[in-house]
C-alpha atoms as a printed R data frame, in Angstrom:
    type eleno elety resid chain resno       x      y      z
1   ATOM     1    CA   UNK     A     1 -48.903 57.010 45.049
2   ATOM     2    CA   UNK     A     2 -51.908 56.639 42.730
3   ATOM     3    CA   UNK     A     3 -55.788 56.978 43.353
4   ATOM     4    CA   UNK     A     4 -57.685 54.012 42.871
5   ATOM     5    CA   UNK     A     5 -61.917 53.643 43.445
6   ATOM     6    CA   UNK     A     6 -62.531 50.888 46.242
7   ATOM     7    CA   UNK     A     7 -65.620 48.336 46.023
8   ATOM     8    CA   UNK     A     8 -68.072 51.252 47.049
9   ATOM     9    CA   UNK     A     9 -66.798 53.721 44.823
10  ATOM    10    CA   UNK     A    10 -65.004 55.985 46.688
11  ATOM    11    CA   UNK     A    11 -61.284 57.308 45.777
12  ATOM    12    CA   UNK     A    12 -58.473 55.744 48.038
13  ATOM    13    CA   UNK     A    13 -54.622 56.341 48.058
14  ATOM    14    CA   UNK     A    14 -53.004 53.625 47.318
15  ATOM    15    CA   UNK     A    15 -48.979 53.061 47.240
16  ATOM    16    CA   UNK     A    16 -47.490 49.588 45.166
17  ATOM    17    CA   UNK     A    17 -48.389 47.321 47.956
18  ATOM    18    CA   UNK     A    18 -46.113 44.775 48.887
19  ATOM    19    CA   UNK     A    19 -46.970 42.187 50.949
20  ATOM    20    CA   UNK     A    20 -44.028 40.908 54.302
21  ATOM    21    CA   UNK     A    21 -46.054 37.909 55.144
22  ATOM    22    CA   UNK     A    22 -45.099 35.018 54.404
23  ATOM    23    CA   UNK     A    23 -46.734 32.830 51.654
24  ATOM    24    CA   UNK     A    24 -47.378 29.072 51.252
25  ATOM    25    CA   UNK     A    25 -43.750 28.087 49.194
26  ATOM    26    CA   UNK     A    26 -41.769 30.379 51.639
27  ATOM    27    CA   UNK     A    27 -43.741 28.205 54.657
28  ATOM    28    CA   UNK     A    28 -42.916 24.897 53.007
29  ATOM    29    CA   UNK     A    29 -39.487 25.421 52.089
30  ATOM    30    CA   UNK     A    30 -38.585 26.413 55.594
31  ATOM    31    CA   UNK     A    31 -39.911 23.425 57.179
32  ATOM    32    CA   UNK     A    32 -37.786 21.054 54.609
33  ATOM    33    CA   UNK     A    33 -34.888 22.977 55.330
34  ATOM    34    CA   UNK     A    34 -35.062 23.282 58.975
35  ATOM    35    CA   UNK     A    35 -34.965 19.652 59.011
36  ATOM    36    CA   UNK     A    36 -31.367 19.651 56.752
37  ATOM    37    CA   UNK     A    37 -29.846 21.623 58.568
38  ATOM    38    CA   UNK     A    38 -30.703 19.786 61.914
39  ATOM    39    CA   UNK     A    39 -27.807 17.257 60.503
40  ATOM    40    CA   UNK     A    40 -25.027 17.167 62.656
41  ATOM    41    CA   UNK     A    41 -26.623 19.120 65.552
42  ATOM    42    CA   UNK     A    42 -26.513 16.431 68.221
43  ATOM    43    CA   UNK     A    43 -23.355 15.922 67.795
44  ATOM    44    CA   UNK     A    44 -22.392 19.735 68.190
45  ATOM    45    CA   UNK     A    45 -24.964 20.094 71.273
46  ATOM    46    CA   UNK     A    46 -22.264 17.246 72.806
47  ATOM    47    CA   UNK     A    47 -19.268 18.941 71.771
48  ATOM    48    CA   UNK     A    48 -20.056 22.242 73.181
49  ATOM    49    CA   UNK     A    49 -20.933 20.990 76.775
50  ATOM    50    CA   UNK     A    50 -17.059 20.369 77.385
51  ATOM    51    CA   UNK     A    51 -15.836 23.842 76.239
52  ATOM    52    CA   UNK     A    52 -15.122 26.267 78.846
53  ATOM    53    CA   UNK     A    53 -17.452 28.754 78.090
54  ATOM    54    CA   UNK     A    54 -21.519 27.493 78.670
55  ATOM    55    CA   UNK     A    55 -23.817 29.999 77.009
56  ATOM    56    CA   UNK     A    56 -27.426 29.553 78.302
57  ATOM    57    CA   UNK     A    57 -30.233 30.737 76.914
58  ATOM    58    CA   UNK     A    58 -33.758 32.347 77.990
59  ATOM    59    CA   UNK     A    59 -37.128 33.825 76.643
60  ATOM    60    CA   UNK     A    60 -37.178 37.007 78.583
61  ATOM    61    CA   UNK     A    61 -40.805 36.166 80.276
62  ATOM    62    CA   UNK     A    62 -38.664 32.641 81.221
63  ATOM    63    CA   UNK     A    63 -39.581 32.796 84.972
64  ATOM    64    CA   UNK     A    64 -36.335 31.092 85.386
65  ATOM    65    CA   UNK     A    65 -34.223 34.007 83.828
66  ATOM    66    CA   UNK     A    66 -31.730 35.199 85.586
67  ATOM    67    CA   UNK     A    67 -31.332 38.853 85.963
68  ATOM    68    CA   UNK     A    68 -27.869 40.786 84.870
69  ATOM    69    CA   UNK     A    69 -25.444 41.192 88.169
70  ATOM    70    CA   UNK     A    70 -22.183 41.687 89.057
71  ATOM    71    CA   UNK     A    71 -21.638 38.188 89.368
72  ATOM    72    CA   UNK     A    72 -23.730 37.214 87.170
73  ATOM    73    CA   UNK     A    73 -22.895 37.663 83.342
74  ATOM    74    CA   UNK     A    74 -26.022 38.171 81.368
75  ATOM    75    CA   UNK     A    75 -26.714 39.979 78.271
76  ATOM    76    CA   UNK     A    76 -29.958 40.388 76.773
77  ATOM    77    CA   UNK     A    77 -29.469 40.492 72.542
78  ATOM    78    CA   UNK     A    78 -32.370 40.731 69.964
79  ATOM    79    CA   UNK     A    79 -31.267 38.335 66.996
80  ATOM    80    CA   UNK     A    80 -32.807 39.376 63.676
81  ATOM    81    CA   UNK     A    81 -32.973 37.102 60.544
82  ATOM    82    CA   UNK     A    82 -32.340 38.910 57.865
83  ATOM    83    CA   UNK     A    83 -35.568 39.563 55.358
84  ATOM    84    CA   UNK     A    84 -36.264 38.553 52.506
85  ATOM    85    CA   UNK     A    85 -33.342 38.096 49.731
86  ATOM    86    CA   UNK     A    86 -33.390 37.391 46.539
87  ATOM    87    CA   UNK     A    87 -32.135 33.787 46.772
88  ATOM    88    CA   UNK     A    88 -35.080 33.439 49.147
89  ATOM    89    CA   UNK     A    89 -37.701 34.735 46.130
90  ATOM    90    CA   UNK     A    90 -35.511 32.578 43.827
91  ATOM    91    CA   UNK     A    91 -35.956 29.198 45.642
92  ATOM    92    CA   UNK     A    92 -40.141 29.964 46.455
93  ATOM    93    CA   UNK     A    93 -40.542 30.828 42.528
94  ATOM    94    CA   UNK     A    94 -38.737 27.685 41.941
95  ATOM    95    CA   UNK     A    95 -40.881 25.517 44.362
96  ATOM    96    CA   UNK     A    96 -44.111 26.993 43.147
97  ATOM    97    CA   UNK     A    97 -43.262 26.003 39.544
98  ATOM    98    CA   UNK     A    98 -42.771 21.933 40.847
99  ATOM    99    CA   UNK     A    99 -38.621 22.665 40.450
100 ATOM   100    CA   UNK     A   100 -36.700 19.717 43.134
101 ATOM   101    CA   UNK     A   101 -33.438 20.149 43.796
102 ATOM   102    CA   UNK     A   102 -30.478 18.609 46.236
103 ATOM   103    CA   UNK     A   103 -29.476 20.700 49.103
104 ATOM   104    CA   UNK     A   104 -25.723 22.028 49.223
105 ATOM   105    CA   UNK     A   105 -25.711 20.455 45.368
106 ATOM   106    CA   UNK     A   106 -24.239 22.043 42.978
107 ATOM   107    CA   UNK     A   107 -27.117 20.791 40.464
108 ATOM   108    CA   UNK     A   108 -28.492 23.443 37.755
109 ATOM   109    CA   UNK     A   109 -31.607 23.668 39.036
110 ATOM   110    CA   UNK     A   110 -30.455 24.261 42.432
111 ATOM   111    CA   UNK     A   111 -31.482 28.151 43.038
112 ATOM   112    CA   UNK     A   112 -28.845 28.902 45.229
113 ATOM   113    CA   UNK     A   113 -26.142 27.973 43.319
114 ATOM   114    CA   UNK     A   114 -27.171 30.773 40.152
115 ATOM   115    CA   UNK     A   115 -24.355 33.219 39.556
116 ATOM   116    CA   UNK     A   116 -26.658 35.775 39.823
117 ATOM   117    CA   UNK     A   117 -27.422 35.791 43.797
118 ATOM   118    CA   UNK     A   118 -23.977 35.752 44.756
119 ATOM   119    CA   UNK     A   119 -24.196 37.617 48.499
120 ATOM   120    CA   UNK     A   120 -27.729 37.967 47.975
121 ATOM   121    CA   UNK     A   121 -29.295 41.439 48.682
122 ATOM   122    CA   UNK     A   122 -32.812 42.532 49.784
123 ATOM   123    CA   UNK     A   123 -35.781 42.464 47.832
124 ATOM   124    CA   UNK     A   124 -38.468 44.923 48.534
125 ATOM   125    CA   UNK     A   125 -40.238 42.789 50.058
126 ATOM   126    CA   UNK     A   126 -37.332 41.909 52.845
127 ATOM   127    CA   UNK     A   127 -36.552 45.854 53.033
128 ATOM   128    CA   UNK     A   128 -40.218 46.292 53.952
129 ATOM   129    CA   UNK     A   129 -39.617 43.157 56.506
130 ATOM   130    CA   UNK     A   130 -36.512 44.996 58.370
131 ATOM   131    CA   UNK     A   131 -38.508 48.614 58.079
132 ATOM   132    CA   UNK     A   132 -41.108 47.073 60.237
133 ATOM   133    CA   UNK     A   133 -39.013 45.955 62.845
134 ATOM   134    CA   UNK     A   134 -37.786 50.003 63.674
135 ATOM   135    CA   UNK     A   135 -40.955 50.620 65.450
136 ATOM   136    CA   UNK     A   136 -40.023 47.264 67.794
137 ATOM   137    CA   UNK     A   137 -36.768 48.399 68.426
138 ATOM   138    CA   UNK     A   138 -38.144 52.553 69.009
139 ATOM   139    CA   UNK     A   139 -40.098 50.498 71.994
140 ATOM   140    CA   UNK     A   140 -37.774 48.359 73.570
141 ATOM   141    CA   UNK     A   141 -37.102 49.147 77.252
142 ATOM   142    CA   UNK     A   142 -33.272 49.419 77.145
143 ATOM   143    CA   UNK     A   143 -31.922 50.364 73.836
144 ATOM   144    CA   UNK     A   144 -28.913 48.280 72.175
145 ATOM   145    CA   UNK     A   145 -25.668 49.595 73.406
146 ATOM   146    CA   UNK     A   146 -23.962 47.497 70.573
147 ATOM   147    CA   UNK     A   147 -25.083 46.155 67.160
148 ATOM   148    CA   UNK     A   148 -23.480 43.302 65.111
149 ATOM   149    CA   UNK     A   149 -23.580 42.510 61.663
150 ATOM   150    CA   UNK     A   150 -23.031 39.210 59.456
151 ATOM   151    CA   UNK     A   151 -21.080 40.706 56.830
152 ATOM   152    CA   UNK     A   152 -23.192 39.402 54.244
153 ATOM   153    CA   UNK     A   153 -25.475 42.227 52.182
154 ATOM   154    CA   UNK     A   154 -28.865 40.812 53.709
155 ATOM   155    CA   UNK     A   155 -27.528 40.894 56.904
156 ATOM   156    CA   UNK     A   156 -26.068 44.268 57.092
157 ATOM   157    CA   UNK     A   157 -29.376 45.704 55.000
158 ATOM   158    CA   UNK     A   158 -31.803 44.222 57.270
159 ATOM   159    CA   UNK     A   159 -29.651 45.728 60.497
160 ATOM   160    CA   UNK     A   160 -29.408 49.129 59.011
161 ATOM   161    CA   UNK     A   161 -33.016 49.142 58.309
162 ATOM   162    CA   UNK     A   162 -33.792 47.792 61.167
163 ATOM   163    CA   UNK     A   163 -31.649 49.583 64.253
164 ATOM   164    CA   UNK     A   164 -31.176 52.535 61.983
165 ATOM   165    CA   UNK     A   165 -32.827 54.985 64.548
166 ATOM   166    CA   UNK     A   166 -29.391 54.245 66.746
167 ATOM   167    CA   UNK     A   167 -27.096 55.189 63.934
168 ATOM   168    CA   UNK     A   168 -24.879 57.319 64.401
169 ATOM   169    CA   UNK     A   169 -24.423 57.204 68.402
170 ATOM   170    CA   UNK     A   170 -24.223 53.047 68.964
171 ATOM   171    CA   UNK     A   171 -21.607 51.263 67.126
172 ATOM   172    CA   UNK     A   172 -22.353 49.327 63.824
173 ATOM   173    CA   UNK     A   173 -19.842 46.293 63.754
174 ATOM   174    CA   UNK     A   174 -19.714 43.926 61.002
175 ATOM   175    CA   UNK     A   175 -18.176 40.314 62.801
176 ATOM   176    CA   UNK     A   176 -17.295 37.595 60.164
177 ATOM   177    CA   UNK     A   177 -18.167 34.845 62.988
178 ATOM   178    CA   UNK     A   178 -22.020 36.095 62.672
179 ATOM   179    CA   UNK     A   179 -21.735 34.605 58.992
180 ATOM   180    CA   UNK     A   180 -23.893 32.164 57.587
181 ATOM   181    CA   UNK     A   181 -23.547 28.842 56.985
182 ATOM   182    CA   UNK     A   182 -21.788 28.568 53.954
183 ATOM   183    CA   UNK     A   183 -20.035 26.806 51.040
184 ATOM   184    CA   UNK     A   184 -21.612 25.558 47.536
185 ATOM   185    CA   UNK     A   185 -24.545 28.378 47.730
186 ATOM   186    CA   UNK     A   186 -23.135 31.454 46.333
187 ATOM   187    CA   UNK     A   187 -26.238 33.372 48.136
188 ATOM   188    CA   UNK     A   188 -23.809 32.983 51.286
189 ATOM   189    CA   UNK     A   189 -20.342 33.739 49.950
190 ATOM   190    CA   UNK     A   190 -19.856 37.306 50.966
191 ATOM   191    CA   UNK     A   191 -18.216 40.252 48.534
192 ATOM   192    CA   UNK     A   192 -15.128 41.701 49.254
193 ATOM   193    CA   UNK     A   193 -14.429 43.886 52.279
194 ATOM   194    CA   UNK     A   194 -13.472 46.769 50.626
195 ATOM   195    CA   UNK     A   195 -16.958 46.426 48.590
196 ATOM   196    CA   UNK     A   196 -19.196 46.379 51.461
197 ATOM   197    CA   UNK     A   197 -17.100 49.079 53.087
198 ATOM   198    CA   UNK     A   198 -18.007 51.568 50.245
199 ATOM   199    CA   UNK     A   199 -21.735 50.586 50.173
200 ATOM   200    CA   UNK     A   200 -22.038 50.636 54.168
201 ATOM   201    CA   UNK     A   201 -19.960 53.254 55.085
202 ATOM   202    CA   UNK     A   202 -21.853 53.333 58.570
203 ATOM   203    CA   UNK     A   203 -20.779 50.123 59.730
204 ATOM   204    CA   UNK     A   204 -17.336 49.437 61.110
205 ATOM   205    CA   UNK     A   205 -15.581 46.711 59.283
206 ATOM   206    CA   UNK     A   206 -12.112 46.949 60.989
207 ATOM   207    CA   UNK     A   207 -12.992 43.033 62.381
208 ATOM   208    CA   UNK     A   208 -12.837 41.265 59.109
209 ATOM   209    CA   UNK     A   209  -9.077 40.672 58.815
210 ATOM   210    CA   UNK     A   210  -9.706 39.397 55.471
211 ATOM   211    CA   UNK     A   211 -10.693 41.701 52.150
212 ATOM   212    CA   UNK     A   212 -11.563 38.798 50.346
213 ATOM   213    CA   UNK     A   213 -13.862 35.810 51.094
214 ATOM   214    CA   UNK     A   214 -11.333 33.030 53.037
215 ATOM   215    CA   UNK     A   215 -14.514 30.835 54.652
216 ATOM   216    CA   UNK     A   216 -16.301 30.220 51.210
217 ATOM   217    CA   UNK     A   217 -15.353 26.912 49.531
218 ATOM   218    CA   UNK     A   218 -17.606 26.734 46.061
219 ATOM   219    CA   UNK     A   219 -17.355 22.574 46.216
220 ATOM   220    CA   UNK     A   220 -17.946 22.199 49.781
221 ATOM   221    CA   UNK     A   221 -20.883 23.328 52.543
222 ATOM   222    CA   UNK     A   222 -19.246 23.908 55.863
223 ATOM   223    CA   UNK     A   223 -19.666 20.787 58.601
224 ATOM   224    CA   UNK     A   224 -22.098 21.825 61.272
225 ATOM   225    CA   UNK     A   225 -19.125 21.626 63.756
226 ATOM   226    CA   UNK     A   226 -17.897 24.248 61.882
227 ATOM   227    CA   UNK     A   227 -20.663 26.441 62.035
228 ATOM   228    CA   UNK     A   228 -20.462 25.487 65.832
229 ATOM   229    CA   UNK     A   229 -16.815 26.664 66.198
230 ATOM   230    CA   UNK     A   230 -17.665 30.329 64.625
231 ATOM   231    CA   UNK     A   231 -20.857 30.583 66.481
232 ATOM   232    CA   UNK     A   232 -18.913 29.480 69.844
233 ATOM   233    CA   UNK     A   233 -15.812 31.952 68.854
234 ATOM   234    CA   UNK     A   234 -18.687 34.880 68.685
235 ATOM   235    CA   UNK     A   235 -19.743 34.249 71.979
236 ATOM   236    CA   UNK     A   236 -16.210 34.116 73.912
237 ATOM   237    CA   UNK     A   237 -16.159 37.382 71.891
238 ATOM   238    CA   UNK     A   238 -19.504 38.807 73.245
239 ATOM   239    CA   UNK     A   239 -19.070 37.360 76.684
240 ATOM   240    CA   UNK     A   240 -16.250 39.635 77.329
241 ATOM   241    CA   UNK     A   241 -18.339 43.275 75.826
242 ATOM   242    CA   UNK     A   242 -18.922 45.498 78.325
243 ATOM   243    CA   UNK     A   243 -22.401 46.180 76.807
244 ATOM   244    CA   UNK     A   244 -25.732 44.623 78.261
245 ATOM   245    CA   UNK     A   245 -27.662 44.936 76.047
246 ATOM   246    CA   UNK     A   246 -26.785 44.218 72.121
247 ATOM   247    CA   UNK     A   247 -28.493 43.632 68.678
248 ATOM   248    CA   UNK     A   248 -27.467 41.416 66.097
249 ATOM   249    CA   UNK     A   249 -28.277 40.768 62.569
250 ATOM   250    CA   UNK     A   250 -27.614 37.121 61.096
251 ATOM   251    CA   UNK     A   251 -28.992 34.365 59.069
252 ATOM   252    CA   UNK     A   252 -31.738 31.236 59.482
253 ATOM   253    CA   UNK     A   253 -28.902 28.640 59.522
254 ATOM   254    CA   UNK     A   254 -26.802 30.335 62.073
255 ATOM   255    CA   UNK     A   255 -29.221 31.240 64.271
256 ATOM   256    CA   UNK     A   256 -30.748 27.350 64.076
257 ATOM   257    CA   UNK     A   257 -27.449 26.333 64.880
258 ATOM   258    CA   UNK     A   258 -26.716 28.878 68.109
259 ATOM   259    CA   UNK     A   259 -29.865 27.587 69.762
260 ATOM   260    CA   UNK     A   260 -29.980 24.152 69.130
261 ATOM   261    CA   UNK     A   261 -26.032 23.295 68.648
262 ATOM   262    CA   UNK     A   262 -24.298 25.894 70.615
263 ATOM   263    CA   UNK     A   263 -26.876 27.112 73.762
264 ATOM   264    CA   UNK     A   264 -28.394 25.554 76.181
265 ATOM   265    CA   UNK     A   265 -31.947 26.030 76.192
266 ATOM   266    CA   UNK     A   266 -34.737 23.993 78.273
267 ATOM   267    CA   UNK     A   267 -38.408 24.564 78.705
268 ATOM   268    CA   UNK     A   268 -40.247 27.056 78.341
269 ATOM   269    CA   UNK     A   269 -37.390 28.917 76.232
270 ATOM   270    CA   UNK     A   270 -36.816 25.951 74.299
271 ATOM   271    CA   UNK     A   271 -40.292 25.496 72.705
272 ATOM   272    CA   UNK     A   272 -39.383 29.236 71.314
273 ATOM   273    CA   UNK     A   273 -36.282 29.804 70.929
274 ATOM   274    CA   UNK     A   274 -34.932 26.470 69.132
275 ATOM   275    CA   UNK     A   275 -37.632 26.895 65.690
276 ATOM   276    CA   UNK     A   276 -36.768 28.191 62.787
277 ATOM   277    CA   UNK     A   277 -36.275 31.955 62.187
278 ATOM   278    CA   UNK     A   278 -38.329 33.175 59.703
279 ATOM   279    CA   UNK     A   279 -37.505 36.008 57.352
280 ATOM   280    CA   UNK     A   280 -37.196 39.474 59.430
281 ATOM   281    CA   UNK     A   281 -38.191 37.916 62.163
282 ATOM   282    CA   UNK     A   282 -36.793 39.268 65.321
283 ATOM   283    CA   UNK     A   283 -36.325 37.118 69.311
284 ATOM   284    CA   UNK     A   284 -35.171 38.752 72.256
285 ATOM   285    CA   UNK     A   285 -33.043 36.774 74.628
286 ATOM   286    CA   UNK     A   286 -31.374 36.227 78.216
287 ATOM   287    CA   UNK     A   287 -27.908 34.973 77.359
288 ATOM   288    CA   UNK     A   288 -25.712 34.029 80.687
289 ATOM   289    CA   UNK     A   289 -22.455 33.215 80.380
290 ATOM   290    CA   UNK     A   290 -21.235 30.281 82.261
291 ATOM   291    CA   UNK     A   291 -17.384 29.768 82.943
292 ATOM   292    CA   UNK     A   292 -16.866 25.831 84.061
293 ATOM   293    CA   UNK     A   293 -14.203 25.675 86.471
């Protein structure tokens, strides 16, 4: 902390201030790409209405939410987006300076696809996004029983940072199937296992059979049906948790996908719940699961 003299003279404390809003390239970008990654999503939102499983979900002030029961299978979960990440800061510098690139390309100038990002960690400006959040989650009525992790670095930063006030009484579970999108961006190929094990010894890993990366393919971005069938296998898995009440930490593509691919949502949850998640941006939702007969 320094001292620094303000506009009238007087001394302040000031700490190296760094800003969690989000600027005019981070804005921009995530209105192009919420559009790209709406390809494919009809098609899912069909495919999903003949599984077995119906997940449905609600704002919690949704007047038409229905309340957790004994017959009546409802969870409410508080999805995060992870904060900020480097690739994030890589792709607004490169917007800012007039840079154009081809989504899921493997082009040079394509930020996502630089060596350097692979599994993407925090900057301090997306720590600072996830801090922010543990004063939400201090207030929330009912506390998470359960939290679950993407596996990627982001992911698991922003939900330690985040939920770390539960830590070490509610379990820390890092589920491959809460992955993001992925293929061609290196941002989104996770490390190893055994890597992430020693750097987040807090969070249980025993669910990723896998020490190295099998769902990564560097030539190829997964199909949104794809993306579907993880998302869908995540919530056969939740559905059948004893806990009511659950925190998870995932990505902007994912969670695009679970509410407009995967979930049925209708007005007024809909005009919420279906945008795109913005970095460290938290929602807390009425999921009921639905078994058709």
């Amino acid at each position: 902390r320094t001292q620094q003299q303000n506009a009238k003279g007087k001394m302040t404390t000031a700490a190296a201030a760094v800003t969690t809003d989000h600027n005019e390239e981070t804005i921009a970008l995530a209105k192009k790409e919420s559009v790209e990654h709406m390809d494919g999503m009809k098609e899912l939102y069909d495919l999903m209405r003949s599984k077995s499983l119906i997940v449905r979900a609600y704002a919690l002030d949704d007047p038409n939410a229905p309340n957790p029961s004994p017959d009546n299978n409802v969870k409410i979960v508080h999805f995060v987006r992870h904060g900020q990440g480097f690739h994030n800061l890589m792709a607004d510098i490169a917007r800012k300076e007039g840079q154009k690139w081809e989504q899921f390309s493997l082009q040079p100038e394509n930020p996502y696809v630089m060596p350097e990002i692979t599994d993407a960690p925090l900057t301090e400006k997306g720590r600072q996004q996830a801090l922010m959040l543990r004063a939400t989650v201090c207030e929330l009525h009912d506390q998470p029983e359960l939290i679950v992790l993407s596996p990627n670095c982001r992911a698991l930063q922003t939900g330690v940072l985040a939920f770390g006030e539960l830590l070490p009484t509610v379990p820390f579970l890092a589920h491959e199937m809460v992955r993001e999108e992925t293929g061609v961006h290196v941002c989104d190929k996770r490390r190893s296992r055994s890597n992430q094990e020693k750097e987040f010894p807090m969070v249980d890993f025993s669910l990723i059979e896998q020490d190295e990366d099998a769902i990564f393919n560097p030539n190829r971005r997964e199909a949104k049906t794809e993306v579907g069938n993880r998302i869908y296998q995540f919530m056969e898995w939740l559905s059948e948790r004893s806990e009511k009440h659950v925190g998870v930490a995932s990505h902007s593509g994912w969670l695009l996908t679970l509410f407009n691919g995967v979930c049925e949502t209708k007005q007024p949850s809909s005009e919420i719940l279906t945008r795109w998640f913005q970095t460290g941006e938290m929602r807390s939702v009425k999921l009921q699961f639905v078994r058709q007969v």
